[in-house]
C-alpha positions as CSV (number, residue, x, y, z in Angstrom):
1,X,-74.2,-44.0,-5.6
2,X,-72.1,-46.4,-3.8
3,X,-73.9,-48.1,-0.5
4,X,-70.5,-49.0,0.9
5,X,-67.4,-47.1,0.7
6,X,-64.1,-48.3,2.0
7,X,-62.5,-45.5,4.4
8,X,-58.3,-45.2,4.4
9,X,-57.4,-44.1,7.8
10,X,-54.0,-41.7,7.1
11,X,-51.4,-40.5,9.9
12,X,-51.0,-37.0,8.8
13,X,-49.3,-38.2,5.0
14,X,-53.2,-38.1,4.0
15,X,-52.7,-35.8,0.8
16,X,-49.5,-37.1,-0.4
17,X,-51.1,-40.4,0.0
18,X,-55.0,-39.5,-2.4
19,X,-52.6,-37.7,-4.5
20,X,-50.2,-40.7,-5.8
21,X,-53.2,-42.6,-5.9
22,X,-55.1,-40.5,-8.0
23,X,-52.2,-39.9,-10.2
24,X,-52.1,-43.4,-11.0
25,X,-55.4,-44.6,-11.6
26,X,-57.4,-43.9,-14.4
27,X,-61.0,-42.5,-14.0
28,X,-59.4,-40.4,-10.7
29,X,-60.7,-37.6,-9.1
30,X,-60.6,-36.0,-5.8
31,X,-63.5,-34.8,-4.4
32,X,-64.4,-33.0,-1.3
33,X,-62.7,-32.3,1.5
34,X,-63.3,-31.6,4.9
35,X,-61.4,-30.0,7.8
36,X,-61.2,-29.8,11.5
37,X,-63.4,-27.5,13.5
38,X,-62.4,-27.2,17.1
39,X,-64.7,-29.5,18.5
40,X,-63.6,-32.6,16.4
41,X,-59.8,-31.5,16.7
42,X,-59.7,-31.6,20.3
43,X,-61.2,-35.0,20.4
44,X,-59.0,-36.4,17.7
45,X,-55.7,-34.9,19.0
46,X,-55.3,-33.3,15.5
47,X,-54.6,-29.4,14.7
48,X,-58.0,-27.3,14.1
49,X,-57.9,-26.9,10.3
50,X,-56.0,-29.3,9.1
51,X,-57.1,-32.1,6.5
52,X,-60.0,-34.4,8.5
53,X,-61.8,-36.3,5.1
54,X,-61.1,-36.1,1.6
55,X,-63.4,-38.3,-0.7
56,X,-61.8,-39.1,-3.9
57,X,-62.4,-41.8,-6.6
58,X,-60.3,-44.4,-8.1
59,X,-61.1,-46.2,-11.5
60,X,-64.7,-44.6,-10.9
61,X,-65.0,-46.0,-7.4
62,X,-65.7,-44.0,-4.5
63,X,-63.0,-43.7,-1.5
64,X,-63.1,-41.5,1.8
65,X,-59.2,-40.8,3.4
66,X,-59.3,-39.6,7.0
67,X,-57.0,-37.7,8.6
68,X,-56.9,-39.4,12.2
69,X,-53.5,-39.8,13.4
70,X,-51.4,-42.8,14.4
71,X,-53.9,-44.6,16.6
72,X,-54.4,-47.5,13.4
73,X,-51.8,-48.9,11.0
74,X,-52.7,-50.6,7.8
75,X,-52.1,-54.4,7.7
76,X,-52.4,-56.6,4.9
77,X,-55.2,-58.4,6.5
78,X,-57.1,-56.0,4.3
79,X,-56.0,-55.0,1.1
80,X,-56.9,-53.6,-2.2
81,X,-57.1,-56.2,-5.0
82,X,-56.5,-54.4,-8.6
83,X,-58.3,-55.9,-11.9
84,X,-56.5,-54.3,-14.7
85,X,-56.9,-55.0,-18.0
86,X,-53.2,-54.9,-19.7
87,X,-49.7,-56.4,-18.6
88,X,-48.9,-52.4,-19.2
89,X,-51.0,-50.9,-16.7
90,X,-49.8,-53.9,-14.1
91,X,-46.2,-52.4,-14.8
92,X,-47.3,-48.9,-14.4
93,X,-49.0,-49.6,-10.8
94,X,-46.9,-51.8,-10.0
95,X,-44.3,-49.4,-10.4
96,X,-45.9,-46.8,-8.3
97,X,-47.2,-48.3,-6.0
98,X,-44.0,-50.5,-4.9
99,X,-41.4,-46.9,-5.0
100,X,-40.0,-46.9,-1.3
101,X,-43.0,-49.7,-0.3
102,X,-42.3,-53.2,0.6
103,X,-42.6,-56.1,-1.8
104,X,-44.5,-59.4,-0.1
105,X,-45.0,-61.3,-3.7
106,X,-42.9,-59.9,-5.6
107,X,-44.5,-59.0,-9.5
108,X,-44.4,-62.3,-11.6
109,X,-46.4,-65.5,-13.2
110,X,-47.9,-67.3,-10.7
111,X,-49.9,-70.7,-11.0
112,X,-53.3,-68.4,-10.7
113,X,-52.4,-65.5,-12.9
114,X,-50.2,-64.3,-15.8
115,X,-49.3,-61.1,-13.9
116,X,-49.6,-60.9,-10.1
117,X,-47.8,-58.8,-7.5
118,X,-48.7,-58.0,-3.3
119,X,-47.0,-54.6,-2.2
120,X,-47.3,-52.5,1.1
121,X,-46.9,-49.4,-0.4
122,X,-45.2,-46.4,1.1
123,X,-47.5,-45.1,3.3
124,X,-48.4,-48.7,4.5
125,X,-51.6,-49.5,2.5
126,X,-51.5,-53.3,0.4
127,X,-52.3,-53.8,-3.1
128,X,-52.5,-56.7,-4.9
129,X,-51.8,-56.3,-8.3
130,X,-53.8,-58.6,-11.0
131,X,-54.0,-58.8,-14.6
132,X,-57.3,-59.8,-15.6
133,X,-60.3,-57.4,-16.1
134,X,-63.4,-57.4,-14.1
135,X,-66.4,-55.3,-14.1
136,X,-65.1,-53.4,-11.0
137,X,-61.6,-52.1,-10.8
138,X,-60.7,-52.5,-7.2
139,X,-61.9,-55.2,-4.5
140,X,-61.5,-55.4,-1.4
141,X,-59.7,-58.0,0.1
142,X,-60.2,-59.6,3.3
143,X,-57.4,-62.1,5.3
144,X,-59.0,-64.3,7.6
145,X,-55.8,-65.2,9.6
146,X,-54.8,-66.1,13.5
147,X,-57.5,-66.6,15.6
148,X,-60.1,-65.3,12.1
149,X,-58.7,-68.4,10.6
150,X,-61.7,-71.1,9.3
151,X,-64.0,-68.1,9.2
152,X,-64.2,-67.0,6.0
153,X,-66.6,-68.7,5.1
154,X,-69.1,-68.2,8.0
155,X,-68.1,-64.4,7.4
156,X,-69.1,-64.7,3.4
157,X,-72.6,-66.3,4.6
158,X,-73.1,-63.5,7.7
159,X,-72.2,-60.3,5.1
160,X,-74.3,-61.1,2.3
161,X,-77.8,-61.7,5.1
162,X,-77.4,-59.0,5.9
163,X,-77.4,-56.7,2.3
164,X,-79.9,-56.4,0.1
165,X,-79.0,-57.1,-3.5
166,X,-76.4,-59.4,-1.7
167,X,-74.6,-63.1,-3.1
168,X,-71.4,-64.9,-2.8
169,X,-70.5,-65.2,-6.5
170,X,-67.8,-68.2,-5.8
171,X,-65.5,-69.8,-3.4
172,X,-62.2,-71.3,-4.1
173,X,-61.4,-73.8,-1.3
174,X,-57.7,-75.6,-0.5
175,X,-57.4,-79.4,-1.6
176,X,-55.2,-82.1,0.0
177,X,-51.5,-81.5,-0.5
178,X,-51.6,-77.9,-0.9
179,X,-50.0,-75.2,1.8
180,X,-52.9,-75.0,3.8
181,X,-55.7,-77.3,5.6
182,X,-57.6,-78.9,3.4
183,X,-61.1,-77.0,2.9
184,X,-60.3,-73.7,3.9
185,X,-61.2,-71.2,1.7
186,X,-58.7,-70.4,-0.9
187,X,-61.0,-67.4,-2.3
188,X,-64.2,-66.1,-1.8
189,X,-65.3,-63.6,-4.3
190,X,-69.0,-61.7,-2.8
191,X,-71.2,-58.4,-3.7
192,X,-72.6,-56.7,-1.0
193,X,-75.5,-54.4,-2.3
194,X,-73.5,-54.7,-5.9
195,X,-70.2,-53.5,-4.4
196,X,-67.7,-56.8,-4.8
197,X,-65.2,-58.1,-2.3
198,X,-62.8,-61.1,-2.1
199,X,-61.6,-63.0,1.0
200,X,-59.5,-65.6,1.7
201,X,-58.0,-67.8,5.0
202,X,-54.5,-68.1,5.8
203,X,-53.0,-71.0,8.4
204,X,-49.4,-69.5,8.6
205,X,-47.8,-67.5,11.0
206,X,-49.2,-63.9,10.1
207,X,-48.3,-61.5,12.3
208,X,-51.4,-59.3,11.6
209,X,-54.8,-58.8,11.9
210,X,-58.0,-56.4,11.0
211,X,-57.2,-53.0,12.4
212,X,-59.9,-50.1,11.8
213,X,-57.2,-48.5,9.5
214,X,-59.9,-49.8,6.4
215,X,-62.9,-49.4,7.6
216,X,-66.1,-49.7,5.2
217,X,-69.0,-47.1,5.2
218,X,-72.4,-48.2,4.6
219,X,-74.5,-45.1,3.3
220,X,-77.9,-45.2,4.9
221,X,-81.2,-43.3,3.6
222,X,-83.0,-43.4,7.1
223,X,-83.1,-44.0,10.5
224,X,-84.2,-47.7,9.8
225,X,-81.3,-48.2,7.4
226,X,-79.1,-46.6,10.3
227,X,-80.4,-48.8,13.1
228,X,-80.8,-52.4,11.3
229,X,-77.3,-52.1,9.7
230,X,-76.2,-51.4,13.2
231,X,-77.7,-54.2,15.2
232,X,-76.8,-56.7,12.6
233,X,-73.3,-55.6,12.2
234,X,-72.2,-55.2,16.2
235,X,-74.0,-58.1,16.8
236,X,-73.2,-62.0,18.0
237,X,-69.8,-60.2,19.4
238,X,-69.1,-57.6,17.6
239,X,-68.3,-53.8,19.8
240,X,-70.0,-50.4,19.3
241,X,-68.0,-47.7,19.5
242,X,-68.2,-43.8,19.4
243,X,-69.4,-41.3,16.1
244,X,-71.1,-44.3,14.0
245,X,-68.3,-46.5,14.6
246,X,-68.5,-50.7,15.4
247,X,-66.5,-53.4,15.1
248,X,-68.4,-56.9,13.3
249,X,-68.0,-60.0,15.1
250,X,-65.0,-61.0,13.1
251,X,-62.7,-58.2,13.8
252,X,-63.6,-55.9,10.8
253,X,-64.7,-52.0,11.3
254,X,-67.9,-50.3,9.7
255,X,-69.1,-46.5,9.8
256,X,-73.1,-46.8,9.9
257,X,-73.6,-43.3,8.6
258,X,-76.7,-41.5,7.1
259,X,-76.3,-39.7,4.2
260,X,-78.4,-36.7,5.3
261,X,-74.9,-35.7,7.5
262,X,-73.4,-34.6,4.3
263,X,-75.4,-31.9,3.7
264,X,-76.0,-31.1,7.2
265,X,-72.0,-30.4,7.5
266,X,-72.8,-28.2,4.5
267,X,-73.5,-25.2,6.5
268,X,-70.6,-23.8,8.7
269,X,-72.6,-23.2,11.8
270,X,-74.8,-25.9,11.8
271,X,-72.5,-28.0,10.9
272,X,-70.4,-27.7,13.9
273,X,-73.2,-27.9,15.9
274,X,-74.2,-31.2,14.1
275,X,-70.8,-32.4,15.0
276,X,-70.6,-31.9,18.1
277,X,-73.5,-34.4,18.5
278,X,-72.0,-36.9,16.6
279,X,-69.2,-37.0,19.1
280,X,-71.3,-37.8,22.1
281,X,-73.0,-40.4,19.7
282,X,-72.4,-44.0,19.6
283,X,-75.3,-45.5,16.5
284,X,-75.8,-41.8,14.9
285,X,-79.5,-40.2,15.7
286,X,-80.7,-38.8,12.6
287,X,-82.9,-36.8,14.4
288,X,-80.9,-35.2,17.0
289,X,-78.5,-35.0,14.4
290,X,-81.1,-32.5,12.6
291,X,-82.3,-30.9,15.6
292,X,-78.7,-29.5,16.8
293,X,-78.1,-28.3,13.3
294,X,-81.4,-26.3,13.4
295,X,-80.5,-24.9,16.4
296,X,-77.8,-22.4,14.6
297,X,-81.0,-20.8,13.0
């Protein structure tokens, strides 16, 4: 099972968005969802019942969507890079994905690849679009821009101390004469508990920046998974927030969650009771998480 899974943050388009996906990928599923009890619907501002999660998988990786309204917006500062292994499927996603969205780089030969494209899609969510097969469909992709810029690399270093089963596998850095300063970091390609990501660094005038709209979730087996990934992650700078929630010192959002909540939102009553916990939580409590879900017995 996956320790990290990237979480798409949907304004109320959060079905029509899984399902194109999932229509379009091989090796696609969706898996379960969950809905809004009363408790976590008058936090979030959403309608009791409607959509909250829906986990689904893509080229046999693991996603969670959530339902939560208009208080993020994607930005390309994180996107999803695609690995595919034919100029036909490029053509298929491309297509897809690019119906009503908005083209950045449009699809074409580039000096780095045969068959590249960057598109926002329609429900605001970036892909870039890359023939050339790796051993893991989709990467993440991080955008080190504005005030991020000439972090990447500190960022690379700072991610993989704190995984196990952790490395950068390369880094691509700018030379003189080319569009940006010389040294920054071109591409970073890095596993984080064997789940791969790339980054880069970008000088220009972006007008974005890392919004909690992708968020990653690191899947912990105990309360000393829960609290180390915590204290590493919010600190030097970064910002706690509520329901398992911080923000890393570089601007990027992760859900510390246990994986015992899963099953504890299993049962109806105990469930809500186990949720209403988690929203007077900041770090999640494994054991008070328990405790108020035994106390529907």
């Amino acid at each position: 099972m996956q320790r990290i899974t990237p979480c798409l943050w949907f304004n109320n388009n959060i079905e029509d968005a899984i399902g194109l996906y999932t229509s379009l990928f091989d090796g696609s599923s969706i898996g379960k969802t969950a809905r809004y009890g009363k408790e976590a619907a008058d936090v979030s501002g959403q309608k009791e019942g409607a959509v909250m999660t829906m986990m689904f998988t893509l080229g046999g990786q693991e996603f969670m969507g959530l339902n939560g309204g208009p208080y993020y917006q994607f930005t390309p500062a994180i996107s999803l890079f695609v690995n595919c292994a034919t100029a036909d499927e490029v053509e298929r996603l491309w297509a897809g994905l690019s119906q009503d969205g908005l083209v950045m780089m449009p699809l074409d030969k580039y000096p780095f690849s045969e068959k590249f494209g960057w598109v926002q899609d329609r429900f605001g969510v970036s892909w870039q679009i890359n023939l050339g097969a790796r051993k893991q469909k989709i990467n993440p992709f991080l955008m080190f821009v504005k005030d991020k810029h000439g972090k990447a690399g500190e960022a690379l270093e700072f991610f993989v101390s704190i995984f196990d089963n952790a490395k950068i596998e390369s880094v691509q850095r700018f030379g003189p004469g080319e569009h940006e300063p010389e040294g920054a970091v071109k591409q970073g390609i890095f596993t984080l508990d064997g789940y791969e990501f790339r980054a880069m660094e970008s000088a220009m005038d972006h007008r974005f920046s890392f919004t909690g709209a992708i968020s990653f979730i690191v899947h912990c087996d105990s309360q000393e998974e829960v609290d180390r990934y915590w204290a590493k992650l919010s600190g030097s700078g970064g910002k706690e927030s509520m329901c398992g929630w911080l923000e890393d010192q570089f601007g990027i959002s992760w859900q510390i969650v246990p994986r015992v909540l899963e099953k504890l939102m299993e049962d109806p009553k105990g469930g809500r009771l186990a949720m209403q916990a988690l929203l007077q939580m900041r770090k999640l409590d494994i054991k008070a998480l328990e405790a108020a879900a035994r106390a529907a017995s």
